[in-house]
N, C-alpha and C positions, 0 to 999 in steps of 0.2 A: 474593460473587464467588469462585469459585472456582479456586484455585491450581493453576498445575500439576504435578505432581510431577520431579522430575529424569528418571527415566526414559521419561516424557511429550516432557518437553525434549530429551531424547538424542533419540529418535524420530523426532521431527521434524526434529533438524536431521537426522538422517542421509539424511531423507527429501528432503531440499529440498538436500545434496549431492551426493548420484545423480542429481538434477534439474541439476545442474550451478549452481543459485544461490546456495548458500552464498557464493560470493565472486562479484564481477563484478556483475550484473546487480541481484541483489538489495540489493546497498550505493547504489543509488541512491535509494531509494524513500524517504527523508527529502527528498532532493532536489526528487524527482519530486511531494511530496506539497508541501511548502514551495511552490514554483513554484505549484502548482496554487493556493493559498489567496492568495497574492500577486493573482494575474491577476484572482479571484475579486471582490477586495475593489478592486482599481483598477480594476474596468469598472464597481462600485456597485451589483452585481447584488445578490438577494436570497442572504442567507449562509444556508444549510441544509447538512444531510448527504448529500442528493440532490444538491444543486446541487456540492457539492463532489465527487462520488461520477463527477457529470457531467465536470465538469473533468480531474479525475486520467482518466480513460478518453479525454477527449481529447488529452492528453499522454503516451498511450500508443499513439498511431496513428502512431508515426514508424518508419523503418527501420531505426534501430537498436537492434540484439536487447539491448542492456546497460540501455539506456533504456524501451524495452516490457517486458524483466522487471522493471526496478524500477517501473514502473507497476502491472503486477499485484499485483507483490509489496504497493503503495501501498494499490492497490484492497481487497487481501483486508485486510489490517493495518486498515483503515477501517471495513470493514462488520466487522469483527469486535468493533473499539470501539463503534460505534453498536449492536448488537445486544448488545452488556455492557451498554450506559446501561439500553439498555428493558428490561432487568429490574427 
């Protein structure tokens, strides 16, 4: 697995500051992602990374913009882990 360098690091957040998430919307997405495994697991549905992938995008149809970025933010953070594992 490969690491990423500090200046990688800077990069991005810089990039995801001018997006306006570094703070606000994107400190939810622990939240957002939590929630979604919660709901997952008390309706007894089948646990996957699709099914959860499902969820989190469902918990991001709401109207509030602080809550939909922490969804995305949940989304990408997700498929990013899942695509580390299948290496």
């Amino acid at each position: 697995m490969a690491r990423k360098t500090p200046e990688q690091l800077t990069k991005e957040f810089e990039g995801r500051k001018a997006k306006g998430l570094a703070k606000g919307g994107a400190a939810y997405w622990p939240n957002v992602l939590s929630n979604a495994v919660l709901k997952l697991v008390a309706s007894g549905a089948e646990f996957s990374v699709a099914a959860l992938a499902e969820r989190v995008a469902q918990e991001g149809q709401v109207t509030d913009p602080a809550v939909k970025a922490g969804a995305e933010e949940a989304l990408a953070r997700l498929k990013q882990a899942a695509a580390r594992a299948a290496e």
